[in-house]
Each structure stands twice: as C-alpha cells, then as structure tokens.
C-alpha positions in Angstrom: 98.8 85.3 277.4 96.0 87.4 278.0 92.1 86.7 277.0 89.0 89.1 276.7 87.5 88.9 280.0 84.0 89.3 278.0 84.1 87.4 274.6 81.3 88.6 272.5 78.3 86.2 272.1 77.4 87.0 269.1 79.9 89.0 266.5 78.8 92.3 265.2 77.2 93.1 262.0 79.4 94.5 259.5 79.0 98.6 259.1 77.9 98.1 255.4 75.4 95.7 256.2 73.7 97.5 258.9 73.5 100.7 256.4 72.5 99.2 254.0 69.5 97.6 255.8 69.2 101.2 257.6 69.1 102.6 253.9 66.1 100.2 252.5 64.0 100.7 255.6 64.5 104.6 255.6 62.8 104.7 251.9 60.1 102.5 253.5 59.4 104.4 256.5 59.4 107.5 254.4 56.8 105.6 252.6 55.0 104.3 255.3 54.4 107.7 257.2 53.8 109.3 254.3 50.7 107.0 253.5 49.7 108.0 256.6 49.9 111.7 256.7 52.2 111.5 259.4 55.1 113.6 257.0 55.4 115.3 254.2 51.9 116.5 254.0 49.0 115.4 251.3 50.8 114.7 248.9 53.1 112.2 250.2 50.2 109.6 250.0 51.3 108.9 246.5 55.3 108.5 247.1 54.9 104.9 246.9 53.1 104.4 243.6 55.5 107.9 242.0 58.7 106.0 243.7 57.5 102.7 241.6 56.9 104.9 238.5 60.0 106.1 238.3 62.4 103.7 240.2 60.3 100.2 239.1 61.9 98.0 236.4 59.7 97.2 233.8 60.6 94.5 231.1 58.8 96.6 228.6 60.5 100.0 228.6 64.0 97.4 228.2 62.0 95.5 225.0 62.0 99.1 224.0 65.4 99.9 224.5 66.3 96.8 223.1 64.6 97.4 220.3 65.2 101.1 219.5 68.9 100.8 220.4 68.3 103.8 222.7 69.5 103.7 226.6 68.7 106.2 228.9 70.3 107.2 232.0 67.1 107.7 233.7 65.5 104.5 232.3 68.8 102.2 232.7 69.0 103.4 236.9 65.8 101.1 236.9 68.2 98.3 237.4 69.9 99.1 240.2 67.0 101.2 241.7 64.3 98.9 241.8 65.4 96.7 244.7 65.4 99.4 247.1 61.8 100.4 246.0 59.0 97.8 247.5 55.9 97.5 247.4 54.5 96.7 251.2 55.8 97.4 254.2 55.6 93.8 255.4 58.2 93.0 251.8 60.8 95.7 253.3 60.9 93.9 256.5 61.3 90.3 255.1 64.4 91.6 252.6 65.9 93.0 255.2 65.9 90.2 257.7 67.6 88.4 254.6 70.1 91.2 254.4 71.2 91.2 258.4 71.5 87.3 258.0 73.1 86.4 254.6 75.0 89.7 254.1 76.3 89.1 257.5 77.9 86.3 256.5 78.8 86.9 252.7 81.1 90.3 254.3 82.8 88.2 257.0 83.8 86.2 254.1 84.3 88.3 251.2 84.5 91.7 252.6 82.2 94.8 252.6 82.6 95.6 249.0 82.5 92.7 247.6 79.1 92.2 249.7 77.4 95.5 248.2 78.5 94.5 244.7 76.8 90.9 244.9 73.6 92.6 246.3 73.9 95.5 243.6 75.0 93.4 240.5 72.9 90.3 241.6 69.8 92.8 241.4 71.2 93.6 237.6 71.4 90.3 237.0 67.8 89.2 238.6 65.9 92.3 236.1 67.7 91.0 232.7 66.6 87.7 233.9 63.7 88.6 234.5 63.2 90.7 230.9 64.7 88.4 228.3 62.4 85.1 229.5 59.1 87.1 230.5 56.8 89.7 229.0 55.3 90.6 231.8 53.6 93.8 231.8 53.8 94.1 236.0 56.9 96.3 237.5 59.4 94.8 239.3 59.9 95.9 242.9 61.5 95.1 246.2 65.0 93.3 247.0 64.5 90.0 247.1 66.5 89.4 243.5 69.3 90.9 245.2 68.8 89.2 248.8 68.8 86.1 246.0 72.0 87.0 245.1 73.4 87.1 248.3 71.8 83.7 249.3 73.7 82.6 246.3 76.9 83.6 248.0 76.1 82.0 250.7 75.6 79.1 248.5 78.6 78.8 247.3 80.4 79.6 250.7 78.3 76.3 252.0 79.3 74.1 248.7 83.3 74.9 249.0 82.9 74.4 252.7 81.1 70.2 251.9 84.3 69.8 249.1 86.6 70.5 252.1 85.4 67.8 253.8 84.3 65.5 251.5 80.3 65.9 251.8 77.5 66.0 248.8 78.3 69.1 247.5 74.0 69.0 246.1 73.4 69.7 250.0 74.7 73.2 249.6 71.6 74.3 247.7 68.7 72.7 249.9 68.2 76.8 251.3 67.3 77.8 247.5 65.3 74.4 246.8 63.4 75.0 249.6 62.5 78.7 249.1 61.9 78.3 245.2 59.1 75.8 246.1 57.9 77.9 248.9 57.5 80.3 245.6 56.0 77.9 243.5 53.2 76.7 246.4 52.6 80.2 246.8 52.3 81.3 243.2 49.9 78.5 242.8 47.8 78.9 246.4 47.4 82.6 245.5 48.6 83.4 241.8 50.8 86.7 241.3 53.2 87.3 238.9 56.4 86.0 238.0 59.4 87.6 240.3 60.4 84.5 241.1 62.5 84.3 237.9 63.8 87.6 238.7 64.7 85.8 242.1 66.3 82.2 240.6 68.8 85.1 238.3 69.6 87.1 241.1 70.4 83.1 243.0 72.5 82.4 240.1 74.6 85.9 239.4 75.5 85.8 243.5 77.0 81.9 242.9 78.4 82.6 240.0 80.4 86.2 241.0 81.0 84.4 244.0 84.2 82.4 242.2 85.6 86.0 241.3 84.9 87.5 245.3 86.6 84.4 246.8 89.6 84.9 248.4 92.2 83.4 246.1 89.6 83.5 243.5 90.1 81.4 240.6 93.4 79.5 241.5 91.6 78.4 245.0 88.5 77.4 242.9 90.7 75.6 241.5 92.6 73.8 243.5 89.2 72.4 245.2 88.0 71.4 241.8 91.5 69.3 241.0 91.5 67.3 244.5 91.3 63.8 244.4 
C-alpha cells in the first residue's frame, strides 16, 4: 500500500475561496492606491465614496421601491454589490480573514458553489434585514453580512456535528453569541450605526440555506432530527 511521503500540514484553500478573497481585496487596493495618488491619477481619490454611491445599499432607495412598486436593475444590484464595497481598508482585511477561515471550511463541506451562494444570498438576506426593521439613513457597506452568513454555515455544520454525538446542540452558536456582543460593547463604547442587524440576517440566511446545501439535504436533516 503506498502513502505520501509528504502529507500536507495544512490542506489547501479551495480555488473559489482564494478568488474570491483575491476579488474583495483587488477593489480595495484599487481603492487604497487610488486615495493615495499612486494609480489612476487625481481623480481616483474619490473611487471610494463614487464606488459607495453607486454600489452602497441604502434602506431608503428599497422604502422607495417598495413603495412606488418600481425595481431597477441598477438600484436592485445594490444587494449583491454592497458587500464587496467597504468602507476602510482595515474592514477589507478583517472580512477577508473571515472568508479564508469560514469559507474554507463551509466548501470542504458543501462545495464551491454552494459556498459562493451562502456568501452571495446571505448578503441578500443581511440588506432586506437590514431594510424592513431599520430606517437608517447610513449606506450599507462591507461583507461582513455575508461573512455572517457563512459563519452561519459553519453554525450549522458545528450543531449537526454535537447531535451526532450527543452534545448540547446550544454550544454550536457560542462563535455568533460571542461576536454579537462584541457588536453590542462596541456599538455602545463608541456608537455607529446599526449593521449589526444587517449581520444577525446575513447569521440567520447562512443557517437556514444551510439545510438545503447539506449533503443529503432534507432527508439527512431529518433523520438527525428523528433519532432517539
């Protein structure tokens, strides 16, 4: 029988992960030296605050599509633009940690795709969120709702894993306790605004699409839940 003769330490990150951390700090370095003058000449000092502009969601332009009945392409791509726009340079690198890690995991588990769509839909999920229980008049920026979503996945993964042998399933969401009151010390230390609710619907769209990402889906949900 024969072995590797040099087992890998540490297994690699999955190609979709690593692009698409390579694609959210591309947009920020693009920002970054283009605050700086380093490219794209005077004018690329503002390609932060025209990126947020256009690529931002804002809870107000959805009251008004809400309540005209109107949806326009170029207003609806706010949902699934905004996480890749952020709004520091120090925000892009803390999402990104959070992607390498988590989406790491969630891929191994539920494959590539399914990993890009909890990021993607998670972010969808974090902005409605975010609209229907808020009026805030601040943009919404940055990843972190969609990082949310995949520490959702993760989650889940960690709360089928204590059914399987027998644990307090309640210990699989100390990670999301822990960072929501993080948040909440924060918000109250230093004020802000209210992305954190943005955050908790991104949490809860990555558990809950997790049960359709499973392998097995449903019937192995089920099967857990039916044990003795």
């Amino acid at each position: 029988m024969s072995s590797n003769p040099n087992p890998q330490a540490v297994n690699p990150l999955p190609p979709v992960v690593v692009a698409l951390c390579l694609f959210i700090m591309g947009i920020e370095l693009a920002f970054t030296l283009g605050s700086r003058g380093i490219v794209g000449g005077p004018e690329a000092v503002g390609w932060r605050l025209s990126a947020i502009q256009t690529y931002a969601f804002s809870g107000e332009i959805f009251a008004w599509m809400w309540e005209t009945g109107r949806w326009p392409l170029d207003q609806m791509m706010r949902f699934v633009t905004y996480p890749f726009v952020h709004g520091s340079f120090t925000q892009t690198i803390f999402v990104c940690v959070f992607v390498l890690a988590m989406g790491k995991m969630v891929a191994e588990v539920f494959g590539s795709v399914a990993m890009l769509l909890i990021f993607v839909l998670s972010g969808i999920g974090g902005a409605l969120l975010y609209a229907i229980l808020l009026t805030e008049p601040y943009p919404l920026v940055g990843g972190f709702p969609a990082v949310y979503g995949l520490i959702g996945a993760f989650t889940f993964l960690l709360w089928v894993n204590l059914s399987l042998v027998g644990e307090n399933q309640s210990r699989a969401f100390s990670l999301i306790a822990m960072l929501m009151g993080i948040q909440l010390v924060f918000g109250l230390i230093f004020g802000g605004t209210k992305d954190w609710v943005a955050d908790l619907g991104g949490f809860a769209t990555g558990f809950g699409l997790s049960f359709l990402f499973v392998p097995g889906g449903w019937a192995r949900i089920r099967r857990l839940l039916q044990r003795d």
